[in-house]
SELUMBA-621469 format. One record per residue (C-alpha): residue in one letter; x, y negated, z. Coordinates in steps of 0.001 Angstrom, whole numbers, padded with zeros to 6 digits, always signed. Layout:
N
AXYZ/...
This chain:
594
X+000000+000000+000000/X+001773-003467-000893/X+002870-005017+002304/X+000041-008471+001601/X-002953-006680+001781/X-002987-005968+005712/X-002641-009669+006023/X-005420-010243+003297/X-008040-007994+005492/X-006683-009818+008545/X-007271-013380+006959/X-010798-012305+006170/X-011611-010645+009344/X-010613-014172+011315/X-012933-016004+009006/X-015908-013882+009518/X-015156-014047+013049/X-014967-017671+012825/X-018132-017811+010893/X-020429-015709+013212/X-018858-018191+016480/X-020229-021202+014266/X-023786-019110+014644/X-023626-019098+018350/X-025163-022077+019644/X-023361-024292+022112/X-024314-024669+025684/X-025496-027852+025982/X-027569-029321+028410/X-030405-032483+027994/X-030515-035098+029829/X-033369-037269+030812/X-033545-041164+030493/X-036481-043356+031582/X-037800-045203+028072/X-041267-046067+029697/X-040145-049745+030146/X-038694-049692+026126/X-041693-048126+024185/X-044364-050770+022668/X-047461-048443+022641/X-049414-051766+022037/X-050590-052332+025195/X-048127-054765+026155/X-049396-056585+029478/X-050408-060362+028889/X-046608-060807+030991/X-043967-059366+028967/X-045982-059911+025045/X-046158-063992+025119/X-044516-065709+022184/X-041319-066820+023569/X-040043-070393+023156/X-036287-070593+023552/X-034849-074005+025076/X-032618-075922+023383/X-029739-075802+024271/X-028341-074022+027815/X-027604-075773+031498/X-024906-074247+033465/X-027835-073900+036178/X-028941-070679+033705/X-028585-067442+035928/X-030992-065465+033009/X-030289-064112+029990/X-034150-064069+027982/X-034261-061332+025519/X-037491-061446+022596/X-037762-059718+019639/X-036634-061721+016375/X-039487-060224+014056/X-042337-061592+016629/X-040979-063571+019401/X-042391-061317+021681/X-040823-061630+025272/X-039055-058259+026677/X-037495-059773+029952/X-034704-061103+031509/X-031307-060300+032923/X-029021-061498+035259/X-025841-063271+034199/X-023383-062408+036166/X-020510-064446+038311/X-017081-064184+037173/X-017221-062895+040939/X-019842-060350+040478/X-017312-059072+037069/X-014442-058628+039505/X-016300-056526+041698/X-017442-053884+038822/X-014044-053880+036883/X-013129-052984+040813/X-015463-050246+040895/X-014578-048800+037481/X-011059-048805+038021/X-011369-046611+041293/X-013746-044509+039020/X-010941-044354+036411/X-008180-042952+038904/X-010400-039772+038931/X-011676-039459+035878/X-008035-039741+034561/X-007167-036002+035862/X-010377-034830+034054/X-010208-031866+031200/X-010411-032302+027926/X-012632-029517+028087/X-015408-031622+030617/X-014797-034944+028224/X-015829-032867+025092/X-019011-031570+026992/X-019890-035483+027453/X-019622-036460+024136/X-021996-032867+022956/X-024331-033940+025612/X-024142-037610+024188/X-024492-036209+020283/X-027414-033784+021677/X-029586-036971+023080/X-029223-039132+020260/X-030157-036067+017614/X-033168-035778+019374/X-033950-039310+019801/X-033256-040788+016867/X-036893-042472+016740/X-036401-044239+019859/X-033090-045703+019646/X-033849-046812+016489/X-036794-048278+017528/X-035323-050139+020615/X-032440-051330+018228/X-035150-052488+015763/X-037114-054329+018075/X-034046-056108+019896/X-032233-056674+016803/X-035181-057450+013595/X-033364-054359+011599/X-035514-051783+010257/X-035550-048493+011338/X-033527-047002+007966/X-031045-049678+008732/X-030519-048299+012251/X-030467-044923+011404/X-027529-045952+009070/X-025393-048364+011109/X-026492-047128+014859/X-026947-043280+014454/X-024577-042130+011586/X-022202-043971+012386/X-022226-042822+016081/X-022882-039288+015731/X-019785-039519+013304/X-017508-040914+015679/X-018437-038151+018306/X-018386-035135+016238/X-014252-036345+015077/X-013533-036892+018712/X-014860-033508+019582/X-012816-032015+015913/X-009796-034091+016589/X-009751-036573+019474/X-008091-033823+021456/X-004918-033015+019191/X-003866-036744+018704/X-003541-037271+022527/X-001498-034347+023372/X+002103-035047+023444/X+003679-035907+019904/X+006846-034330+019175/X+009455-035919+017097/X+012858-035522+015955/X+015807-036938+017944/X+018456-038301+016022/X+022178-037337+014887/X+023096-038546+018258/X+021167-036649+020342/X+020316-033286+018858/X+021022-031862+022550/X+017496-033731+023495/X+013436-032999+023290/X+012444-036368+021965/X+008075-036946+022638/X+005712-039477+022915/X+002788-039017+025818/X-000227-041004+025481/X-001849-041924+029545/X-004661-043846+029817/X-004303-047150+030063/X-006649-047565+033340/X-010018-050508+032936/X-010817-050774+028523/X-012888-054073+028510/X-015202-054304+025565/X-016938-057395+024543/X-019382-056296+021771/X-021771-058298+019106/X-025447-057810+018956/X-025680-056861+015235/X-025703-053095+016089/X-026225-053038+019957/X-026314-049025+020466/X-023135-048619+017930/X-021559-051403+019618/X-021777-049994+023127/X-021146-046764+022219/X-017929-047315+019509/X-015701-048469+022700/X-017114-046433+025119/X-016671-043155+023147/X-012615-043567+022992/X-011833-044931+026177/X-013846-042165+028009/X-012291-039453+026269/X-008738-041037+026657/X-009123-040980+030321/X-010313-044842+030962/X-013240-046161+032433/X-014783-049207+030317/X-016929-052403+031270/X-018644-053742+028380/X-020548-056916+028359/X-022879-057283+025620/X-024074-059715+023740/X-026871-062114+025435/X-028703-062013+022006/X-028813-057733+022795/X-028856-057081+026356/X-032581-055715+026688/X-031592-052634+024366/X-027853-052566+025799/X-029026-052130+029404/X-031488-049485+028225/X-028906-047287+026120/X-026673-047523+029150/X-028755-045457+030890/X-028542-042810+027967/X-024163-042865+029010/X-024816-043003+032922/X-027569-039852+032837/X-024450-038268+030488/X-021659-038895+032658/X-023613-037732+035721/X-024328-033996+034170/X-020661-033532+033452/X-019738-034913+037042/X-017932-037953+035964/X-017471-040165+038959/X-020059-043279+039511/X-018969-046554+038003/X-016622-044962+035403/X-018716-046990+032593/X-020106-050329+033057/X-022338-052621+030707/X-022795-056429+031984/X-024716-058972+030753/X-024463-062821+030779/X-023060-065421+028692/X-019444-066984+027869/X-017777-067300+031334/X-018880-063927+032140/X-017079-062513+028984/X-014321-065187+030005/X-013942-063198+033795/X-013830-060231+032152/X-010689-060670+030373/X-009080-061628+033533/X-009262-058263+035372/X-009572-055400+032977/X-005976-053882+031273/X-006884-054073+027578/X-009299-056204+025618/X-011819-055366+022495/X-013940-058177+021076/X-015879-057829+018498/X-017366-061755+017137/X-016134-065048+015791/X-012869-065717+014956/X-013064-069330+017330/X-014180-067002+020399/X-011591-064372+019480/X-008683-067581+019925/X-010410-068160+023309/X-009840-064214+023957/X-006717-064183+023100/X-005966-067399+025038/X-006863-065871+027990/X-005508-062327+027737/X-002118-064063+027705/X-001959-064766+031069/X-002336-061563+032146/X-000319-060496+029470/X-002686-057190+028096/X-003409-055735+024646/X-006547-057254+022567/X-008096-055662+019529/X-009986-058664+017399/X-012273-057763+014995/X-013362-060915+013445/X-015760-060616+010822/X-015162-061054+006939/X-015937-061996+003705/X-015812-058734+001880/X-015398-059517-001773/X-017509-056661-004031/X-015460-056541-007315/X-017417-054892-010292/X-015704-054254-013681/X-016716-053803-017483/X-017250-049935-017756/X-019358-049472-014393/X-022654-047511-014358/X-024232-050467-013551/X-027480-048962-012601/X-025664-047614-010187/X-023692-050314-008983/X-026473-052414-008812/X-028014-050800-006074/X-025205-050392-003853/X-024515-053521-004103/X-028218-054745-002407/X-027500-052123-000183/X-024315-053911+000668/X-026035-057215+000862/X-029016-056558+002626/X-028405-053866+005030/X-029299-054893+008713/X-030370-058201+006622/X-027510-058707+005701/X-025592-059493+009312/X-023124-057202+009090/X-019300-057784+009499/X-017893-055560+007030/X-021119-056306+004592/X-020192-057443+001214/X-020347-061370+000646/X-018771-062088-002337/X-019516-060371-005883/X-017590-060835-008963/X-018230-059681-011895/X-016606-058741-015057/X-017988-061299-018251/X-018607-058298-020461/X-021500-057111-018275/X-022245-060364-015705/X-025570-060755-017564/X-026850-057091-017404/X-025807-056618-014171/X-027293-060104-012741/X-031065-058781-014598/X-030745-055231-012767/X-029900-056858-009626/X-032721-059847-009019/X-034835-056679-010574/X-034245-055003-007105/X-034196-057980-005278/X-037377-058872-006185/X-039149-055836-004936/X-037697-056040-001983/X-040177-057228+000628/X-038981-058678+004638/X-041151-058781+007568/X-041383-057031+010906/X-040016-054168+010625/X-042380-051942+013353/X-045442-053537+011931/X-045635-052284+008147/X-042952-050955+005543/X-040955-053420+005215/X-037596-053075+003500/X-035852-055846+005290/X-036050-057081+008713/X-035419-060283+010590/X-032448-062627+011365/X-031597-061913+014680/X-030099-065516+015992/X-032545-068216+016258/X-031903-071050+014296/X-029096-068983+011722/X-032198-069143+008612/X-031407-073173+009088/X-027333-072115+008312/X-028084-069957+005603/X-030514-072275+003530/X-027645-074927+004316/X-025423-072626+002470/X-027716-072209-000465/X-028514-075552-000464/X-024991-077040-000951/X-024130-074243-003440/X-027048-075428-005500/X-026146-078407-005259/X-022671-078362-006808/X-024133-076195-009439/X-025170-072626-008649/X-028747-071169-009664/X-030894-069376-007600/X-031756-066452-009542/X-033986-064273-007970/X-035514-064136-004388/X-037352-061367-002158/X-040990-061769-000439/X-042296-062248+002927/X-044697-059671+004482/X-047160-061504+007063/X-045180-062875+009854/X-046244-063663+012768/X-046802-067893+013032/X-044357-068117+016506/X-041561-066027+013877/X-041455-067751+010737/X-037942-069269+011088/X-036766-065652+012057/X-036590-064465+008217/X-034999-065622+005272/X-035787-064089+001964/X-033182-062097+000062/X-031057-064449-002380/X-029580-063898-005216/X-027471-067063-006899/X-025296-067565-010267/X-022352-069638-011403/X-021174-069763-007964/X-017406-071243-007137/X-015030-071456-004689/X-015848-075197-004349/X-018787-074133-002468/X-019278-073036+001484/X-021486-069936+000410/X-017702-068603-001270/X-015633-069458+001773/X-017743-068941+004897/X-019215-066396+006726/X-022999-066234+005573/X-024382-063227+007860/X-026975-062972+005959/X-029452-061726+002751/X-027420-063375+000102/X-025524-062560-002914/X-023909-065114-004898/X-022107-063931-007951/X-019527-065445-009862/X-017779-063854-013288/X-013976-062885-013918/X-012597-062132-016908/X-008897-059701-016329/X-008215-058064-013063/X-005432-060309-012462/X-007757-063045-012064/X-010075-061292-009792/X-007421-060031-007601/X-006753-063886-006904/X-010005-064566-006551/X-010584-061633-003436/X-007525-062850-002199/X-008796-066609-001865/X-010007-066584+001729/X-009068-067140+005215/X-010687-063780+005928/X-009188-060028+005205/X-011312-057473+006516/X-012549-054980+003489/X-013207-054881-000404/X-015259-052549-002533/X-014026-051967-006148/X-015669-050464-008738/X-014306-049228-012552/X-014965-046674-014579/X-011255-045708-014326/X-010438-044776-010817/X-006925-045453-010993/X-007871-048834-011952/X-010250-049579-009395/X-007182-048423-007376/X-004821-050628-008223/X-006983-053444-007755/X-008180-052431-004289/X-004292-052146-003354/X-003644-055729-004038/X-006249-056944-002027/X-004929-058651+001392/X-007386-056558+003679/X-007811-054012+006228/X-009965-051639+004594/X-010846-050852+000803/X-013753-048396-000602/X-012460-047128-003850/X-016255-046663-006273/X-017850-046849-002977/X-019445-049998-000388/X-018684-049134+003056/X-017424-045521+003140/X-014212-046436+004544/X-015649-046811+008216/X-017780-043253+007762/X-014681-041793+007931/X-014055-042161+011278/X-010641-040579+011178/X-009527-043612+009440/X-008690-046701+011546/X-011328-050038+011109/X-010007-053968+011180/X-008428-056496+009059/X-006168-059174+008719/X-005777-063106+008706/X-008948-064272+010089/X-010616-061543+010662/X-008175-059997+013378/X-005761-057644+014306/X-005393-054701+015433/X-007646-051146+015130/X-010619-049172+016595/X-011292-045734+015357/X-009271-043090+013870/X-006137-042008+015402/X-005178-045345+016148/X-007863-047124+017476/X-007915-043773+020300/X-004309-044196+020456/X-004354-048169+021177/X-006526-047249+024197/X-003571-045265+026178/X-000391-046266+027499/X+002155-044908+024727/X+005169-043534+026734/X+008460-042268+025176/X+010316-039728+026857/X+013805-037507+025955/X+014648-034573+028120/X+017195-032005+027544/X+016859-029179+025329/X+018885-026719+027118/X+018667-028196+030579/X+020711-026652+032462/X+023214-025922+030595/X+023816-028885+028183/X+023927-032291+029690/X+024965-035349+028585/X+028397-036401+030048/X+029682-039674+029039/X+033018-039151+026972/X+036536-039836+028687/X+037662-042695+026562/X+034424-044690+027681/X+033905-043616+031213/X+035022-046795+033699/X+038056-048018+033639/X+037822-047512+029853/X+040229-046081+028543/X+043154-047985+025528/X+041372-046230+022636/X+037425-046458+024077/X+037099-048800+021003/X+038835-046692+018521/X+037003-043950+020132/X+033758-045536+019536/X+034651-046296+015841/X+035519-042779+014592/X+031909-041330+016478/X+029645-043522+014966/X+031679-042576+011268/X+031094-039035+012046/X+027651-039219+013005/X+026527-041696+010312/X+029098-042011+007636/X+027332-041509+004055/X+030742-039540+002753/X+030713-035753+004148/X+034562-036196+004295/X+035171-039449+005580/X+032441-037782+008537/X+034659-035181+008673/X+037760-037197+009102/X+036070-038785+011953/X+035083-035744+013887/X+038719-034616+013962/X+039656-038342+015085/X+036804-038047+017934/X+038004-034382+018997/X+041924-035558+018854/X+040992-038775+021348/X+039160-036334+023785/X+041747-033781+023796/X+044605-036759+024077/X+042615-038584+027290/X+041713-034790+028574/X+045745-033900+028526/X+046697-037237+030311/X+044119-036847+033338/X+045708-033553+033574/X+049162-034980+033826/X+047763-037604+036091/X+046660-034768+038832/X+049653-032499+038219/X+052033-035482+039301/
């Protein structure tokens, strides 16, 4: 029998046995979370389903943050804001719940996260739903940006997460071949998160999923514009934590506005913010003078670059997608579209052609395919926008519809956009929108375009698309930004093995992938012996004090024998090194005979 076919029928044998452990189902237990308080069964008491009129502006006498829901204006509560005082004290708690949860198994970690990826599986409908109503997205836009995204990032923790924190081993040099060189990775002790509203349960969760299973504890304030469904998914991580036996405290989520996010900078070991690129300065400002890590992820102006041989079809509806998922407030969501000449008019005609259909109201009252605008006031920023790009020329091409809104909401939607003969000249091209426009200007050689995608103060992602993949390639390459989808709009961050941020103004640093679990530990080198006992290092005679006549030439002739690029001349340097030692060893010898 040739000697490969044992190993054959032992290759095949592993993957059936492989195959029938996939078919046995984990043990997994559910967990219970109150979501009396969070379901609108329509019979809202006359309290907590008034119209809510925001004040203008804020005193520092506020102690409240008032949460509503953008599509209605409905009131859902209050919460308190807390003290920088009242910060110090739970970054206290959490850090004495980190010292435990630090000697933790991997093994207990990954049966958080299943317990996590069980809950939200089977409550998909709710935490959409309290996303929805906190936010104005629909519920298909939640699904995509709170649930996939999530349930992603949990199921490569539980693949991977484990193998990248285990020690790394790597080589150790010409100089010390005798040594075990590695790099440990120890959590870092107190992650502080300070998240956006945009996707409130992805938000929460994004943070909290790597610094848990990296041995932190975390204390993440959330927005004040998404507290009401922040405080209720934190319930969904504390009932979690508590049927794995994770110590009380290990995750905190705090509400309140700009000092409270100020204090918690102050007393935490490493920062993530997730905003404005003015707050992130402030962040930054502050971390200094403690001197910890921050992570900024600053928003963009994603440029979506289309060329001549492009299904456009095709193209044409990921690029609404692009522009009017979550109504178009996301920070990786494309903003600026070029297009190539040869098609700009066929692909403008397909796109207000889906535009047009497209239909915005609240998104729990009908079918709607677009939701609110979460911020009050932000439709007044985005009809500036359009206003001063029609002004210095554009077109507005096609728009979107309004469902019925309710008469206390109006201002809360703005209708999906679509404008020509844009420039750079206007604000629409250069600033953040955050919202349900696309403005689309026409290039005419890739060269061109490339400077055109590079022409902003922002760098977080591109998407290219050609008919030629290599092309589309070699575009995407030249692009200054963090991420790139290649024939694709926003794939890059569904692969949650890959890491997510940008450059120039929209930040630095990475969460996700290896190295945004990595950036949450304390990154330790270490070199130990290889054949401890009996190979240590001894410091050479011609060096050890009082250094000896030829501890220079000594020095000379090892560093040409380790690192000389001539075999010989290494060579010739070894025998130099060995005749020094031998010299010094046969004087100390004399020295103790006399």
């Amino acid at each position: 029998m040739p000697f490969w076919w044992p190993i054959i029928v032992l290759a095949f044998a592993y993957a059936i046995c492989r195959f029938l452990l996939m078919l046995i189902p984990p043990n997994v237990p559910s967990i219970d979370v109150d979501a009396s308080d969070v379901l609108d069964d329509g019979n809202q008491t006359q309290e907590n389903s008034f119209i809510y009129i925001p004040p203008r502006g804020r005193t520092q006498q506020d102690r409240k943050v008032q949460c509503y829901e953008p599509a209605t204006m409905k009131y859902l509560g209050y919460f308190p804001a807390l003290t920088p005082a009242e910060v110090e004290e739970r970054v206290a708690q959490a850090r004495k719940a980190q010292k435990i949860w630090a000697k933790s198994s991997f093994k207990q970690r990954r049966q958080f996260l299943r317990i996590l990826l069980k809950y939200i599986i089977e409550h998909q409908e709710l935490i959409c739903e309290v996303s929805s109503r906190d936010t104005g997205k629909t519920m298909v836009d939640a699904s995509l940006g709170e649930i996939m995204t999530t349930c992603e990032k949990i199921t490569w923790l539980l693949s991977e997460g484990e193998k990248w924190l285990k020690p790394e081993y790597r080589s150790s040099g010409r100089s010390m071949l005798h040594k075990i060189s590695k790099v440990e990775f120890h959590p870092l002790g107190v992650i502080g998160a300070i998240v956006s509203w945009n996707y409130p349960f992805h938000n929460i969760f994004n943070p909290m999923l790597a610094a848990v299973f990296s041995g932190n504890s975390v204390v993440i304030k959330v927005s004040e514009h998404a507290s009401w469904s922040g405080c209720f998914y934190f319930r969904i991580i504390q009932a979690a934590l508590a049927a794995v036996g994770a110590p009380e405290n290990l995750v905190e989520v705090i509400t309140g506005f700009a000092e409270t996010g100020e204090a918690l900078v102050s007393f935490v070991d490493k920062i993530i913010f997730v905003g404005s690129p003015g707050v992130g300065k402030m962040i930054m400002r502050n971390a200094a003078e403690t001197l910890i890590p921050v992570t900024l992820e600053l928003g963009g102006k994603d440029a979506f670059i289309v060329c001549e041989d492009v299904d456009i079809p095709h193209v044409a509806q990921v690029a609404v997608r692009a522009t009017l998922q979550s109504s178009g407030q996301n920070c990786a969501g494309a903003e600026r579209f070029y297009v190539h000449g040869d098609i700009y008019t066929s692909f403008v005609n397909q796109v207000a052609k889906i535009v047009k259909s497209v239909s915005a109201g609240p998104p729990l009252a009908a079918r709607y395919d677009m939701g609110a605008i979460c911020l009050q006031e932000h439709s007044e920023k985005l009809q500036n926008l359009v206003d001063d790009a029609v002004e210095k020329g554009a077109e507005i091409f096609a728009r979107g519809s309004f469902g019925h809104l309710g008469e206390g909401a109006v201002d809360q939607f703005f209708p999906p956009t679509v404008l020509i003969n844009v420039n750079h000249t206007m604000k629409l091209m250069q600033e953040e929108a955050f919202g349900p426009i696309m403005p689309i200007m026409k290039f005419s050689t890739d060269e061109e375009v490339i400077m055109l995608a590079n022409d902003s103060r922002y760098g977080l992602g591109c998407a290219v698309f050609s008919g030629s993949q290599r092309r589309a390639k070699e575009i995407a390459s030249q692009i200054n930004c963090g991420i790139a989808a290649v024939n694709d709009f926003a794939s890059t961050y569904m692969c949650q093995s890959l890491p997510f941020g940008g450059v120039k103004d929209s930040g630095f640093g990475r969460f996700a992938g290896v190295e945004g679990l990595r950036a949450c530990c304390l990154v330790k080198s270490i070199v130990e012996d290889r054949w401890w006992p009996y190979i240590k290092t001894k410091i050479p005679k011609p060096i050890q004090y009082p250094v000896a006549e030829n501890g220079f030439e000594f020095q000379e002739s090892l560093v040409e024998a380790l690192y000389g690029l001539n075999i010989w001349d290494r060579l010739r340097a070894l025998v130099n090194v060995l005749k020094i030692i031998s010299d010094q060893n046969s004087v100390a010898s004399s020295k103790r005979n006399d």
